[in-house]
Structures are given as structure tokens and as C-alpha cells.
NUTILUM-441251 format. One record per residue (C-alpha): residue in one letter; x, y, z. Coordinates in steps of 0.02 Angstrom, whole numbers, plus 50000, padded with zeros to 5 digits. Example, Ala and Ser with C-alpha at 12.3 -4.5 7.8 and 13.67 -1.06 7.14 Angstrom:
<atom><res>A</res><u>50615</u><v>49775</v><w>50390</w></atom>
<atom><res>S</res><u>50684</u><v>49947</v><w>50357</w></atom>
This chain:
<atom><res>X</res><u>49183</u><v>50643</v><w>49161</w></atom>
<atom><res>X</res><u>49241</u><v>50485</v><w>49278</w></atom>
<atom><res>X</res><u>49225</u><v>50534</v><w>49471</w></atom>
<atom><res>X</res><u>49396</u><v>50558</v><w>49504</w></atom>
<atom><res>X</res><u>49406</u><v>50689</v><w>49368</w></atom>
<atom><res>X</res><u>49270</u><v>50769</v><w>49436</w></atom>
<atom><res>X</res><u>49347</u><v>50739</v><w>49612</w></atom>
<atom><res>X</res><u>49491</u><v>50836</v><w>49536</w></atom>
<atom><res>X</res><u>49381</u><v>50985</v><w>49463</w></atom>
<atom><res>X</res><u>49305</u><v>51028</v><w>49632</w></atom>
<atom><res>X</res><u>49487</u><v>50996</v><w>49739</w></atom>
<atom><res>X</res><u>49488</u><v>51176</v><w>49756</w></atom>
<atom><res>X</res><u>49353</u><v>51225</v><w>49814</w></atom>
<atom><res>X</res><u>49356</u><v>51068</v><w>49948</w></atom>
<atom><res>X</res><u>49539</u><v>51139</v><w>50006</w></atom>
<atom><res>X</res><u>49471</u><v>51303</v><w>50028</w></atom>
<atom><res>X</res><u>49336</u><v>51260</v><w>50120</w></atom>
<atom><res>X</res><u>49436</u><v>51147</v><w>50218</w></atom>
<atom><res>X</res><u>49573</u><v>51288</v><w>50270</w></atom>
<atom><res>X</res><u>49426</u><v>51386</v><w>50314</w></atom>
<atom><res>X</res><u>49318</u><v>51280</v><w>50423</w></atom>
<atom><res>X</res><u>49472</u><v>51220</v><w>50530</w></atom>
<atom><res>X</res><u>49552</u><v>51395</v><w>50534</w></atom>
<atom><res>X</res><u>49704</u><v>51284</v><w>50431</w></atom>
<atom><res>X</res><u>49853</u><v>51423</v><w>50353</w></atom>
<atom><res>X</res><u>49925</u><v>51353</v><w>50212</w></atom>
<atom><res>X</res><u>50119</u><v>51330</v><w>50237</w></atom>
<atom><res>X</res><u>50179</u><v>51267</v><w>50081</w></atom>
<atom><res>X</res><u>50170</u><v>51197</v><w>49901</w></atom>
<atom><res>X</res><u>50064</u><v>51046</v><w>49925</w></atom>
<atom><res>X</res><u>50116</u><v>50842</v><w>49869</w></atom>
<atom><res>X</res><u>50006</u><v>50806</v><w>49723</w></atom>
<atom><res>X</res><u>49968</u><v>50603</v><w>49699</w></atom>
<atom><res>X</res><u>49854</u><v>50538</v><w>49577</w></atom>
<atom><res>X</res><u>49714</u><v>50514</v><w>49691</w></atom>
<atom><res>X</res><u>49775</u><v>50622</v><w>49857</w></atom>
<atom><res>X</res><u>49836</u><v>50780</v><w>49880</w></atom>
<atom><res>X</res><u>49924</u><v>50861</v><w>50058</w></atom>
<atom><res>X</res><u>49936</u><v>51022</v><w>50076</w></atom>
<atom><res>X</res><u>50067</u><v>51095</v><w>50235</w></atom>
<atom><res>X</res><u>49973</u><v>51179</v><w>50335</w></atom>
<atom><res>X</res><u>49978</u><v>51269</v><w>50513</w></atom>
<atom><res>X</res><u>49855</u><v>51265</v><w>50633</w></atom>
<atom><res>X</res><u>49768</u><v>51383</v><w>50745</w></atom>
<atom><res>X</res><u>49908</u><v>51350</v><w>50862</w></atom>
<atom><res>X</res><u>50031</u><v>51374</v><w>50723</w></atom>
<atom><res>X</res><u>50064</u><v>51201</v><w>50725</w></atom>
<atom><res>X</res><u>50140</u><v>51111</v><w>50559</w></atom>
<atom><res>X</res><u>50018</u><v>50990</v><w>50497</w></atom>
<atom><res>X</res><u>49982</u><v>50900</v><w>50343</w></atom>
<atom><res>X</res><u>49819</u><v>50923</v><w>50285</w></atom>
<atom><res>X</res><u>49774</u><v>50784</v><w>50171</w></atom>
<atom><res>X</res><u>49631</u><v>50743</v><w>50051</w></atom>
<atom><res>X</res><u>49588</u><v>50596</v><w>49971</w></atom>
<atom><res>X</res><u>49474</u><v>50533</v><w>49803</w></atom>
<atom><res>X</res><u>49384</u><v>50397</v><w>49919</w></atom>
<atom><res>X</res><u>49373</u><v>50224</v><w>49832</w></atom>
<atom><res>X</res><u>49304</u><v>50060</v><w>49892</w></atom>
<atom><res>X</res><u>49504</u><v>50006</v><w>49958</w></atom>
<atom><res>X</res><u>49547</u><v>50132</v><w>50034</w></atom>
<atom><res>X</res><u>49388</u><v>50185</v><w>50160</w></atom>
<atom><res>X</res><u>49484</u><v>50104</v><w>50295</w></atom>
<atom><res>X</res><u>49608</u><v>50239</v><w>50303</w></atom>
<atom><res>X</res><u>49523</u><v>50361</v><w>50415</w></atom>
<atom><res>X</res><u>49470</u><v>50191</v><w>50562</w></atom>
<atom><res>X</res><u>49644</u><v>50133</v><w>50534</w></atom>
<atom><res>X</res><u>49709</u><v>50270</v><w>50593</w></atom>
<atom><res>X</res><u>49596</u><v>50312</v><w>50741</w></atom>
<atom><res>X</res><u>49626</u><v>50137</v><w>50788</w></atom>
<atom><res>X</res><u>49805</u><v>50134</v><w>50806</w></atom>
<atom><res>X</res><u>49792</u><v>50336</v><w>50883</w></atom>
<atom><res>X</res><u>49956</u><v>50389</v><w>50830</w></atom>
<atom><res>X</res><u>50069</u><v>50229</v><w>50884</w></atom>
<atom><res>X</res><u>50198</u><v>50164</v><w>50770</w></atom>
<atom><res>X</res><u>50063</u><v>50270</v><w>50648</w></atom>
<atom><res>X</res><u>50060</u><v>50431</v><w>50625</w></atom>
<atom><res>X</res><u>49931</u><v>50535</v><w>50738</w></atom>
<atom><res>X</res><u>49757</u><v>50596</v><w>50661</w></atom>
<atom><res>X</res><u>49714</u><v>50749</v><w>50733</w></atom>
<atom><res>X</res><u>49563</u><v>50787</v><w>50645</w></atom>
<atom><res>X</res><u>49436</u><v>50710</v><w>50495</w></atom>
<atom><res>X</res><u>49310</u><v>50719</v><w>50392</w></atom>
<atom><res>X</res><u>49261</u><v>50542</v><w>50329</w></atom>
<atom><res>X</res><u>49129</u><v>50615</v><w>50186</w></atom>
<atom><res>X</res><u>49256</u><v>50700</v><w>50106</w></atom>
<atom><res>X</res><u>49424</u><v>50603</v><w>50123</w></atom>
<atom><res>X</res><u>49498</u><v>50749</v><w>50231</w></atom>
<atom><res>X</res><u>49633</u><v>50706</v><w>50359</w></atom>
<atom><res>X</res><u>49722</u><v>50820</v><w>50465</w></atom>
<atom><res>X</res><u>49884</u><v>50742</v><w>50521</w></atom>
<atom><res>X</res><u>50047</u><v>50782</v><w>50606</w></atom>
<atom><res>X</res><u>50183</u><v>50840</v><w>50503</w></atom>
<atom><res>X</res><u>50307</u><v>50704</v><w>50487</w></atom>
<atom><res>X</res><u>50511</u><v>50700</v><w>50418</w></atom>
<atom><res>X</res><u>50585</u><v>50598</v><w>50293</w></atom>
<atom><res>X</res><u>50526</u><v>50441</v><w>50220</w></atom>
<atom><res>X</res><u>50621</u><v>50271</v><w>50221</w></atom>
<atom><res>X</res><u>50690</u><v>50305</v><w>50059</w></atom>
<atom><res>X</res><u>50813</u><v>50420</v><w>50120</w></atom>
<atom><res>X</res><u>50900</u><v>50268</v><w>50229</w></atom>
<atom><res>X</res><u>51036</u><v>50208</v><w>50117</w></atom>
<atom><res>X</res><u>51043</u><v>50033</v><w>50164</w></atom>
<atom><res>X</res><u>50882</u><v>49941</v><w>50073</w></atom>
<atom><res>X</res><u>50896</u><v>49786</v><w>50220</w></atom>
<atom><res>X</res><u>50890</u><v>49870</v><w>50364</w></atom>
<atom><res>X</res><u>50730</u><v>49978</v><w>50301</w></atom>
<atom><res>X</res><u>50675</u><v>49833</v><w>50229</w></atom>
<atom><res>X</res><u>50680</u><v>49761</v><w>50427</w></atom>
<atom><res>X</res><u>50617</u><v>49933</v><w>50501</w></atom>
<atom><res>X</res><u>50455</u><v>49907</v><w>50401</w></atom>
<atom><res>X</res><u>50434</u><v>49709</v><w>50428</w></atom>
<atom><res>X</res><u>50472</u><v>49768</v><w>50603</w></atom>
<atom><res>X</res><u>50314</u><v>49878</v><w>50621</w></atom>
<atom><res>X</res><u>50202</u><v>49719</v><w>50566</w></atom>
<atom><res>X</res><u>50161</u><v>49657</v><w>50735</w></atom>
<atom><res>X</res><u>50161</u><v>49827</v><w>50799</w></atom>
<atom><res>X</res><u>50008</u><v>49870</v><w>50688</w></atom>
<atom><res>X</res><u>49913</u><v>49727</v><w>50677</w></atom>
<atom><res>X</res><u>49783</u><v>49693</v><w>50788</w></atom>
<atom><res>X</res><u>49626</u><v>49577</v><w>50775</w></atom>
<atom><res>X</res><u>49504</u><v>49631</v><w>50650</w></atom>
<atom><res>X</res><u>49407</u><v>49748</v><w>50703</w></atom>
<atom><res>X</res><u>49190</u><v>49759</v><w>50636</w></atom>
<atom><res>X</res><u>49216</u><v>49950</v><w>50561</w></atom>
<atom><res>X</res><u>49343</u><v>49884</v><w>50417</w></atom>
<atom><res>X</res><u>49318</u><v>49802</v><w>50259</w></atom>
<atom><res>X</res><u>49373</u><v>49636</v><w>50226</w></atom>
<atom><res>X</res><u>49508</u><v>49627</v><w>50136</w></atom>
<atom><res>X</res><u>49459</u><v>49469</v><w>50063</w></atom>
<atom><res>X</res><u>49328</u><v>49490</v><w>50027</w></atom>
<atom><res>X</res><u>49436</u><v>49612</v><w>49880</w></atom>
<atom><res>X</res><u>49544</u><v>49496</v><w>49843</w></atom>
<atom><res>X</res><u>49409</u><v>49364</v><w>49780</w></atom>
<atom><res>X</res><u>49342</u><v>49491</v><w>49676</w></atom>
<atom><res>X</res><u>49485</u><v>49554</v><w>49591</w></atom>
<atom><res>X</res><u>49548</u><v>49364</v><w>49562</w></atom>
<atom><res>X</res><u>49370</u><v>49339</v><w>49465</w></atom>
<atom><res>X</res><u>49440</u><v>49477</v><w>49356</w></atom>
<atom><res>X</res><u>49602</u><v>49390</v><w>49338</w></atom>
<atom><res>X</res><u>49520</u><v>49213</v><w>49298</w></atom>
<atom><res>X</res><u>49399</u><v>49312</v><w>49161</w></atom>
<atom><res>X</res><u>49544</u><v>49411</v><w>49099</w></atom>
<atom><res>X</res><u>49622</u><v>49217</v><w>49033</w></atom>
<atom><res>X</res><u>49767</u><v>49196</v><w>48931</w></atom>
<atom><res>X</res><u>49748</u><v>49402</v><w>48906</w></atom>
<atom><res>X</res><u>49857</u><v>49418</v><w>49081</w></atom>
<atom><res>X</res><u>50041</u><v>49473</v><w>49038</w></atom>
<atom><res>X</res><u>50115</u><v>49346</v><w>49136</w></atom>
<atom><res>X</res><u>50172</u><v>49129</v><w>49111</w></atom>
<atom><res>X</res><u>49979</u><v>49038</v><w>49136</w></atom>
<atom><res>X</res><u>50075</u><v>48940</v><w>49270</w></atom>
<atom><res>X</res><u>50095</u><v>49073</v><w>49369</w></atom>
<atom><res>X</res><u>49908</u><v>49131</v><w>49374</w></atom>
<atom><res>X</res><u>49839</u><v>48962</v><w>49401</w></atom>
<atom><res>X</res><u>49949</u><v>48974</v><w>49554</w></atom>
<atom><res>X</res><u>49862</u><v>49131</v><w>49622</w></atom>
<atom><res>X</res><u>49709</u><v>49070</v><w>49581</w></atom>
<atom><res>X</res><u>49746</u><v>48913</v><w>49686</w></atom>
<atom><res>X</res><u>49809</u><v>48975</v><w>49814</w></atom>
<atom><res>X</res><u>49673</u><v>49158</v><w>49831</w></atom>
<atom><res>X</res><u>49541</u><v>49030</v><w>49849</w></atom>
<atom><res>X</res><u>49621</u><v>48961</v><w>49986</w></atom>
<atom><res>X</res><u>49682</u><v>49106</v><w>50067</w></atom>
<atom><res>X</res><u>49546</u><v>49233</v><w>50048</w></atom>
<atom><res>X</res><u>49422</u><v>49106</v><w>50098</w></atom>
<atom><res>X</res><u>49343</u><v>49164</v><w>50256</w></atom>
<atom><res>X</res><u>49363</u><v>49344</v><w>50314</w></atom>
<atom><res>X</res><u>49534</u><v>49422</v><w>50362</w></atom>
<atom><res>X</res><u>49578</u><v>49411</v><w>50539</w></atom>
<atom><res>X</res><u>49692</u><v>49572</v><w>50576</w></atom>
<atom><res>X</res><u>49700</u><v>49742</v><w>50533</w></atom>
<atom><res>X</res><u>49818</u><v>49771</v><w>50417</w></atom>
<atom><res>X</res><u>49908</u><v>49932</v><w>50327</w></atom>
<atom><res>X</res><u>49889</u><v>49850</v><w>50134</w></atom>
<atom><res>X</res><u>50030</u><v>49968</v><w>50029</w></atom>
<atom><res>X</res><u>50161</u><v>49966</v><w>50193</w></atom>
<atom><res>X</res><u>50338</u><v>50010</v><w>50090</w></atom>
<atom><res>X</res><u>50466</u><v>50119</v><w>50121</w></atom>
<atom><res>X</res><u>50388</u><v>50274</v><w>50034</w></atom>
<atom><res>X</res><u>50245</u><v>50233</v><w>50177</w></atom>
<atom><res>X</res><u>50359</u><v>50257</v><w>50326</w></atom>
<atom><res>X</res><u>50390</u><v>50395</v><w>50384</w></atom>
<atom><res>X</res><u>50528</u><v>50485</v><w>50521</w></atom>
<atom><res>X</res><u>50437</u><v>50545</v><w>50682</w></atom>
<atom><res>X</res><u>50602</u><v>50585</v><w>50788</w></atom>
<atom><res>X</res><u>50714</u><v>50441</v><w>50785</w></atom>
<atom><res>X</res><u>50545</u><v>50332</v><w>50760</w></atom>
<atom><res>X</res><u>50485</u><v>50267</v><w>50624</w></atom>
<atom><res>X</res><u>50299</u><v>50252</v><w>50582</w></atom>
<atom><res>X</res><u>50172</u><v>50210</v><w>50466</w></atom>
<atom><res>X</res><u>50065</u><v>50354</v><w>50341</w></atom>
<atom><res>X</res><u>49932</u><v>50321</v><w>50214</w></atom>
<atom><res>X</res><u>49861</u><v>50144</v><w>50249</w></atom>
<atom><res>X</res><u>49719</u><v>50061</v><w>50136</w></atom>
<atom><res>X</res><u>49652</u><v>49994</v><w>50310</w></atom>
<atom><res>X</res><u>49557</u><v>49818</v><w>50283</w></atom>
<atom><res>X</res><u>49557</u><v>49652</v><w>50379</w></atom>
<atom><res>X</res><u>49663</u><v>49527</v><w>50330</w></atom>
<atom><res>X</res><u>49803</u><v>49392</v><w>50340</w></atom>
<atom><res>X</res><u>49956</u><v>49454</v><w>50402</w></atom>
<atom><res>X</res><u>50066</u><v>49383</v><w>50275</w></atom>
<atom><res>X</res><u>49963</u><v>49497</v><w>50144</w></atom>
<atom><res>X</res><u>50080</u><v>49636</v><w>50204</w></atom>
<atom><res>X</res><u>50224</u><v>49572</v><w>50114</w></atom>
<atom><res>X</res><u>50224</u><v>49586</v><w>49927</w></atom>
<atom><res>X</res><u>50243</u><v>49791</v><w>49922</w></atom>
<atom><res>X</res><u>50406</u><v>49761</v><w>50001</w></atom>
<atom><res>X</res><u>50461</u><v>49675</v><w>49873</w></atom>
<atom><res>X</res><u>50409</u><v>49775</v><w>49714</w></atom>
<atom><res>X</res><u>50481</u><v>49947</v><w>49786</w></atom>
<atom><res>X</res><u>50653</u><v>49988</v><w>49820</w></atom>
<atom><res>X</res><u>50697</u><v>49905</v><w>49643</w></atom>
<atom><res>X</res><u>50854</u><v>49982</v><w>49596</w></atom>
<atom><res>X</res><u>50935</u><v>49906</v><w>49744</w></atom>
<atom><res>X</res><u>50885</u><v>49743</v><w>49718</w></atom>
<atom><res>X</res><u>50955</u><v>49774</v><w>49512</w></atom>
<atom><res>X</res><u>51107</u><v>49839</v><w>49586</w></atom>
<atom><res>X</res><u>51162</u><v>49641</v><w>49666</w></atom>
<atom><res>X</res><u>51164</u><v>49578</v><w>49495</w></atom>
<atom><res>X</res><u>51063</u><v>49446</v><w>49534</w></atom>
<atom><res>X</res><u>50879</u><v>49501</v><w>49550</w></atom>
<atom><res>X</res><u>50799</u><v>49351</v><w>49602</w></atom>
<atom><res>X</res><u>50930</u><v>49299</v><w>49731</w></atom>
<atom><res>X</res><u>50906</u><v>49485</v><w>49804</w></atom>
<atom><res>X</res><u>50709</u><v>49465</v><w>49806</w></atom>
<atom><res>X</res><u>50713</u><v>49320</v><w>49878</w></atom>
<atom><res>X</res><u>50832</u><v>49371</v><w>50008</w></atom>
<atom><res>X</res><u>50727</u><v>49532</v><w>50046</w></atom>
<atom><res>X</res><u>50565</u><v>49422</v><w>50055</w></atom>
<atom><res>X</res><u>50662</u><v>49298</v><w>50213</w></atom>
<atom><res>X</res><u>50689</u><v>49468</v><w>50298</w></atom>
<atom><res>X</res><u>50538</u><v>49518</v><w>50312</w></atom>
<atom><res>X</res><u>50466</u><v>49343</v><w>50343</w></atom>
<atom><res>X</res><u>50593</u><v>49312</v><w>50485</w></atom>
<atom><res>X</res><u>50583</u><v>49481</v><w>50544</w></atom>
<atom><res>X</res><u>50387</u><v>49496</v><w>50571</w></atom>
<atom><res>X</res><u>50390</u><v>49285</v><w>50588</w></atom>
<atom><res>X</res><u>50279</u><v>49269</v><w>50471</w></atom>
<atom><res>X</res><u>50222</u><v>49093</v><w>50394</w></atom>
<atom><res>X</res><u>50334</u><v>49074</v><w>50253</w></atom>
<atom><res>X</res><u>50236</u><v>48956</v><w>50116</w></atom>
<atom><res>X</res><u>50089</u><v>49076</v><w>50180</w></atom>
<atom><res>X</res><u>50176</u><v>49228</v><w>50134</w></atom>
<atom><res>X</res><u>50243</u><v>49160</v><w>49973</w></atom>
<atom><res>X</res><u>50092</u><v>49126</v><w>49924</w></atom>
<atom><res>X</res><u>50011</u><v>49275</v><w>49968</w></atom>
<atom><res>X</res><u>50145</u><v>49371</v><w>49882</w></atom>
<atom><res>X</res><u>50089</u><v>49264</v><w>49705</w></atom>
<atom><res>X</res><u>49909</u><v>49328</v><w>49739</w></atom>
<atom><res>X</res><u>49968</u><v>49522</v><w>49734</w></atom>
<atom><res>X</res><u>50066</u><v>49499</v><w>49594</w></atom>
<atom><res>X</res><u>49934</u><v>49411</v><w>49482</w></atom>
<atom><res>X</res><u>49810</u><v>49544</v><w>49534</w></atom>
<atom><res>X</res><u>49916</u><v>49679</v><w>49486</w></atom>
<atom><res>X</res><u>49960</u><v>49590</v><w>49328</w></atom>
<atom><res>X</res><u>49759</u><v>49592</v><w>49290</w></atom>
<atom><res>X</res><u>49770</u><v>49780</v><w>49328</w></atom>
<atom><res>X</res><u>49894</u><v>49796</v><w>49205</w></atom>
<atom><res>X</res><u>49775</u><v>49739</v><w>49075</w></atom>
<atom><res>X</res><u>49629</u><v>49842</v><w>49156</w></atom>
<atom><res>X</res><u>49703</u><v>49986</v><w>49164</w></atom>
<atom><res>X</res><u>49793</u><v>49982</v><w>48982</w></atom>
<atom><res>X</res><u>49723</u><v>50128</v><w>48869</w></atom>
<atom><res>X</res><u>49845</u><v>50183</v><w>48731</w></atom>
<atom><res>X</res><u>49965</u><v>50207</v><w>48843</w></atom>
<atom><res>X</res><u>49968</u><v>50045</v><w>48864</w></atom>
<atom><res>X</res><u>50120</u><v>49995</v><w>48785</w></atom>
<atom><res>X</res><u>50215</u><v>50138</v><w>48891</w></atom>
<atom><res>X</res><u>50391</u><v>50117</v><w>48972</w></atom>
<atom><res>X</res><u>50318</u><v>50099</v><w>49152</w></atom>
<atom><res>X</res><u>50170</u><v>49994</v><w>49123</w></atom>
<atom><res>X</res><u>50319</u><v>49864</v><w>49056</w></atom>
<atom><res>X</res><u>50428</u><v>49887</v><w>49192</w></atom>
<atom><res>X</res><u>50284</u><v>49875</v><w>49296</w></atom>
<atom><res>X</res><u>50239</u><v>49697</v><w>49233</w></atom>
<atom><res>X</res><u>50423</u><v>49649</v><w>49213</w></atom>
<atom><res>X</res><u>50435</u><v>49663</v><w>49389</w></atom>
<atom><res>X</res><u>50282</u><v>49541</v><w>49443</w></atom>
<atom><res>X</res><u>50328</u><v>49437</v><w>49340</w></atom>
<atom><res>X</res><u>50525</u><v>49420</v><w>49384</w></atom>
<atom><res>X</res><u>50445</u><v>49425</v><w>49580</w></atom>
<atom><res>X</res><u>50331</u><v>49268</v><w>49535</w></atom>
<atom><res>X</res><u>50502</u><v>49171</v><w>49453</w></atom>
<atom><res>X</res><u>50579</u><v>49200</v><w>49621</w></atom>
<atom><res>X</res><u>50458</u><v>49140</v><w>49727</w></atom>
<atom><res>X</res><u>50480</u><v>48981</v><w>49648</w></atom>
<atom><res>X</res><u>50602</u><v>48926</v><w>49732</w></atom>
<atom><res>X</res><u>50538</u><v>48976</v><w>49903</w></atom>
<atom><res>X</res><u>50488</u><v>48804</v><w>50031</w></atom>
<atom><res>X</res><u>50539</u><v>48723</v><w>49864</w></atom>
């Protein structure tokens, strides 16, 4: 049994202990993820929250920090934790960015809460980095194996070396989307961050892989992702050859996870659109400070 299945086995029992210990009433059918699970709860106050537990991994320790470092602004507000056991109690939030029809102004809304989040690195996160030189060795072992032109890898590898070279010098969110922003009021603010030091340009690249159907819809897919990706530069002014690059690094890593993670299903529908979608992301970026 891996850890998260095990992880998985015991849920219960951690979510009933949980509701217990903080005197939590369960208010609803939780939102099941594959490695996090929030369960609507009230308070002893009767006071909606989300009650939210997590399978910890190495990436995404920095959540609980994260969030007690930005205390509820432009972020939504921790109330309580237990760091041990990946349990967050948070404020109950409305919609996500998803439900705003028109993909360039959320596309701006999230580019917009860039300098609102980042801050200089702080000592209790991991670096970032420090990740991203690790999972490029796994790229450069995987070789010719990678689903994606050689070109295109030898780029990230090129340019991760450079980038990731010394430690990251702001906190940053790492998965910030539009599935990760959420309505508090007529605000908008960040859930779920990874919570690492880095570059601020390594925010970008999520931005660019979600939301795909919209950037389909133009007809031109490349034109529309490289559009998106000036948005969000201009909008957070962020270095652009920086962010480009930064942007190639993601997408070779996850184009090594691709391979990593392939079991039988590995030939399945989404794994392919999943790659399709690096890759056609790496084409565009091409022609960016070209």
C-alpha cells in the first residue's frame, strides 16, 4: 500500500477526529481531490467554514506558512491548523474564477494578485528551486523517453540551470489558476497554494495550461496562448524572456511527469491531451522576444 492509499484508508477516522476536537458540525457533502478533501463545516459559532485536509507531500508543506504569512489578504483567511496532519480550517469562500465568462479579464484578476502575494522569501519555506533542479535531473535521465521535440527539452534544461540556480527570492503561490481563486465578496483571492520560494515569473505557466477551451475556441491556439501569456506578463510586469523561459521549465517537467506517472493507463485520453497541451504551449513560446 503507497502512503497516499493508506492516507486515504485512515481519512475517516482523521475527519472524525477532526470534527470532534474543534467542536466542527459537518454542513455538507464534502469536495473530494485526489490528494485533499474539504468537508463544509460550521463552527462552534455556527460559522460556515471549510475544513480541509491534505495527503502532505514534499511540494506542498508550504501551504499551511503560506497562508499564515499572507493572514487572510488577497488569500483566503486560516483560522485554524494542524501542520502534522494537513488539516486546515478556513473561511468558507464563493465561486471560483471559472464562473467569470470572459477568460482575459480572469486571466488579469489572477496576474493581478502576483505582486499582491509575493513577498521576499521568507526562512520557514522550501525552495522552490531547489525542486525544480531535481525534477529537471529526472527530465535529463528520462532522454529521448520525454513525449515532447528534444529541442524543446534541451531548452528547459538550459535555461532551469540558469534559473533555478541559487535559491528563490519570493514567496510564491506555485498552481495560482483560475480554479485557485476564489470570490470573497466582490474580492477575489487566492486558496490552496504549494507555498515555496521562488522567482516570480515561475507563477506563470498554470495560467496558461487551464482555461483551455477558451483558448481552442479563437481558432488559433498559439496566437491565443501567446496573447494570454503578454497579459499576465504586462499585468504583474513581469520579465518577459524570464517568464518565457520559466514557462518552458514547467512544461518540460510536467512532460517528465507524464512519463513518470504512466501506468497502463498510460495511453489514456487525458494523459494525451495533457501532453498535447505542453507541447503546443512550448511551440508558442517560440516566438516570444524572438
Amino acid at each position: 500500500m503507497t502512503a497516499r492509499e493508506r492516507w486515504v484508508e485512515e481519512l475517516p477516522r482523521l475527519v472524525e477526529d477532526t470534527v470532534r476536537r474543534w467542536h466542527l458540525t459537518p454542513d455538507g457533502e464534502p469536495l473530494v481531490g485526489a490528494a485533499s478533501r474539504v468537508v463544509p463545516v460550521l463552527d462552534a459559532d455556527g460559522v460556515r467554514r471549510a475544513c480541509k485536509f491534505s495527503f502532505i507531500e514534499a511540494d506542498n508543506v508550504g501551504e499551511i506558512p503560506t497562508l499564515s504569512l499572507w493572514g487572510g489578504r488577497h488569500a483566503v483567511e486560516l483560522v485554524r491548523a494542524d501542520p502534522r496532519r494537513g488539516v486546515l480550517l478556513l473561511e468558507w469562500l464563493g465561486d471560483d474564477l471559472t464562473t467569470l465568462w470572459d477568460a482575459d479579464e480572469a486571466t488579469r484578476i489572477v496576474a493581478g494578485l502576483y505582486g499582491r502575494l509575493h513577498r521576499r522569501a521568507a526562512p520557514q519555506l522550501p525552495d522552490g528551486h531547489a525542486f525544480v533542479r531535481r525534477w529537471l535531473a529526472e527530465v535529463e535521465a528520462l532522454g529521448r523517453a520525454v513525449p515532447g521535440p528534444p529541442r524543446f527539452v534541451e531548452w528547459a534544461l538550459r535555461a532551469g540551470r540558469d534559473l533555478a540556480a541559487e535559491p528563490g527570492t519570493h514567496v510564491v503561490h506555485g498552481d495560482l489558476h483560475y480554479l485557485n481563486v476564489m470570490a470573497r465578496g466582490d474580492h477575489w483571492v487566492a486558496i490552496d497554494p504549494k507555498g515555496y520560494n521562488a522567482a516570480p515569473e515561475y507563477e506563470v505557466a498554470p495560467l496558461l495550461w487551464n482555461r483551455w477551451d477558451d483558448l481552442e475556441a479563437t481558432g488559433d491556439v498559439g496566437d491565443a496562448i501567446r496573447e494570454r501569456f503578454y497579459a499576465v506578463v504586462d499585468t504583474a510586469d513581469l520579465d518577459e524572456r524570464r517568464a518565457r523561459d520559466w514557462v518552458v521549465v514547467r512544461c518540460a517537467i510536467n512532460l517528465g511527469w507524464a512519463v513518470q506517472e504512466g501506468t497502463a493507463e498510460s495511453t489514456s485520453a487525458d494523459r494525451h491531451d495533457s501532453v498535447t497541451r505542453q507541447v503546443t504551449i512550448l511551440k508558442a513560446m517560440q516566438a516570444v522576444g524572438a
